[in-house]
C-alpha positions as CSV (number, residue, x, y, z in Angstrom):
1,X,-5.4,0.9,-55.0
2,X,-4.6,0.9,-58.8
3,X,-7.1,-0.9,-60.9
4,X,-8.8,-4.1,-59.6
5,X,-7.5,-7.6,-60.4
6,X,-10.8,-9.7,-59.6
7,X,-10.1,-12.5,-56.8
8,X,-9.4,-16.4,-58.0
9,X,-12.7,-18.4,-57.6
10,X,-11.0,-20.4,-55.1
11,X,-10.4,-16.8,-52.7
12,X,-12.7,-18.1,-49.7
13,X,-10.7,-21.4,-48.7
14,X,-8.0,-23.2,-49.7
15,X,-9.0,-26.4,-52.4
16,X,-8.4,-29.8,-51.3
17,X,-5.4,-30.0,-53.6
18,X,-3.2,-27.8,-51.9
19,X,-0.2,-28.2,-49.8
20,X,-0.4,-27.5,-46.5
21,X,2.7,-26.9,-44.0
22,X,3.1,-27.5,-40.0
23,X,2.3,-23.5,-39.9
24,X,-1.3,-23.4,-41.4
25,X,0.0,-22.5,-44.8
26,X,-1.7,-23.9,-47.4
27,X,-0.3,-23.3,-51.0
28,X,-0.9,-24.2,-54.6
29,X,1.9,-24.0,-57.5
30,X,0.0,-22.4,-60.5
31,X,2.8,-22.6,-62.8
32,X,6.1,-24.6,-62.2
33,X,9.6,-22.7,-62.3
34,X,12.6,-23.9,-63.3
35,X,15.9,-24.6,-61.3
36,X,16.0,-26.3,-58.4
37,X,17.8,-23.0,-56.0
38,X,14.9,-22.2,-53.1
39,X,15.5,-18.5,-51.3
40,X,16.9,-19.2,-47.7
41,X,14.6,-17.3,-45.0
42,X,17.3,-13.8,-44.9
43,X,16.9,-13.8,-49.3
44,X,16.7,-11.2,-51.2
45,X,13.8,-11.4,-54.0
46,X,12.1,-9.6,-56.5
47,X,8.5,-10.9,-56.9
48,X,5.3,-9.8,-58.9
49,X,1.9,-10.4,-56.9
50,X,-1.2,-9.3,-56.0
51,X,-3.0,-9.6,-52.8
52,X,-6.8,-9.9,-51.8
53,X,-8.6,-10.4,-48.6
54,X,-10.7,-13.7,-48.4
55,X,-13.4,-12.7,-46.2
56,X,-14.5,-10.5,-49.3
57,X,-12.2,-11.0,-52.4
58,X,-11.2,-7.3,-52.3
59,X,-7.9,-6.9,-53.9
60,X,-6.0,-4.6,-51.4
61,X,-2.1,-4.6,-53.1
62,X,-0.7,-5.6,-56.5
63,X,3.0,-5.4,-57.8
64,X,1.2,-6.4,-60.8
65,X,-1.3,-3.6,-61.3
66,X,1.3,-0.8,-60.4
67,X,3.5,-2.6,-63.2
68,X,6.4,-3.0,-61.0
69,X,7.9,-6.0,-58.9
70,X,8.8,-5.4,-55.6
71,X,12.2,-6.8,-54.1
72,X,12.9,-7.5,-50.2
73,X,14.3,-9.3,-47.8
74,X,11.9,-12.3,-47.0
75,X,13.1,-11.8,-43.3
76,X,11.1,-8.2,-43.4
77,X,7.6,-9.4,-44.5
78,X,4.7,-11.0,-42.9
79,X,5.6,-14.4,-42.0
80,X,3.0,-16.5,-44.4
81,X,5.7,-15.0,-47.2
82,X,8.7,-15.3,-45.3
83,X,7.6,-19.0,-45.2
84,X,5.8,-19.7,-48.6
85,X,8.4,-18.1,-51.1
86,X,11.1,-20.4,-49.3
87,X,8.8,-22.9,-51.1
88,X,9.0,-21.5,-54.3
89,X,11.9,-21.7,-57.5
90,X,12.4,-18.8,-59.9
91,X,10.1,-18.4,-62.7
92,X,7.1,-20.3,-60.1
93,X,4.3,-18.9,-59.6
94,X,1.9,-19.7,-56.5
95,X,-1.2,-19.1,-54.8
96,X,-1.0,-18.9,-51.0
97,X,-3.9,-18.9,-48.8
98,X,-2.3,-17.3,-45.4
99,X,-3.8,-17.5,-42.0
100,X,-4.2,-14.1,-39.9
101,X,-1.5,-15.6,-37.4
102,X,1.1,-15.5,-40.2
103,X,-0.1,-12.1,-42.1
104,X,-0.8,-8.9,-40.3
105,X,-2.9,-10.1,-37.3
106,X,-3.1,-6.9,-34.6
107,X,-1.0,-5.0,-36.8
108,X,-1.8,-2.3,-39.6
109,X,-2.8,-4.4,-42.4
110,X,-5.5,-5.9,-44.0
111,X,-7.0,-8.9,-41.7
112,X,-8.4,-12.1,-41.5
113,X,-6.9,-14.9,-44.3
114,X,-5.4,-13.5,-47.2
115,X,-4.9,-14.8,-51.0
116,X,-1.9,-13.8,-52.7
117,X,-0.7,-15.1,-56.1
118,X,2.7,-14.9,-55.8
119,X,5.4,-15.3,-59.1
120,X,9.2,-15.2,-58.1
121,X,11.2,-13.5,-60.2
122,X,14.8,-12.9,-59.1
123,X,16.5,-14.7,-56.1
124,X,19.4,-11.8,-55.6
C-alpha cells in the first residue's frame, strides 16, 4: 500500500446526515459536481479514491496515493460502487459507507464495512 491517507473521523458509521438507499448504502456528497449526466449501471468512468476498512480505519487502496485515477466499467466492481457512483455527477465527490453484502463479502477483499471517498472524474 503506497503511503497512508489517514481515515475521515466519521470511518466507524455513517453520520445521521447521510443518504441512505433501499440497499443499505449510505452516502454523503462532500463536494457538489456540476452537470446533471449520472453514469448508467454498464458506464465507463475514470474515478480518484481511496478506500479504508471501518472496523479499523486502515487505508487498504488509493487511486489517490498511487497518483493515478482508475477507469472501469461500474458493471465489473463491487456492487456498493456499481450502485453509489450511479448517484454521483462529474466533478462530485462522495463518501460512501458500504455494507459487506455490497463490497467483497466471501470474496478476496478486504471485509466488513468499507469507507471510500469517491471523486468522479470522467463519465466515458
Amino acid at each position: 500500500v503506497p503511503d497512508a491517507i489517514p481515515a475521515p473521523e466519521d470511518v466507524s458509521a455513517p453520520p445521521a446526515n447521510a443518504e441512505r438507499t433501499a440497499s443499505g448504502l449510505a452516502s454523503r456528497v462532500l463536494r457538489a459536481g456540476t452537470g446533471d449526466v449520472h453514469p448508467g449501471p454498464a458506464a465507463n468512468v475514470t474515478v480518484h479514491y481511496t478506500g479504508w476498512r471501518a472496523e479499523d480505519g486502515a487505508m487498504f487502496d488509493s487511486s489517490v496515493a498511487r497518483g493515478a485515477p482508475a477507469s472501469f466499467p461500474l458493471d465489473r466492481v463491487i456492487p456498493g460502487w456499481t450502485e453509489g457512483v450511479q448517484l454521483m455527477v462529474v466533478g462530485e465527490s462522495r463518501r460512501f459507507w458500504i455494507p459487506a453484502n455490497l463490497a467483497y463479502e466471501g470474496r478476496r477483499g478486504p471485509q466488513g464495512m468499507l469507507v471510500f471517498d469517491v471523486e468522479l472524474l470522467t463519465i466515458l
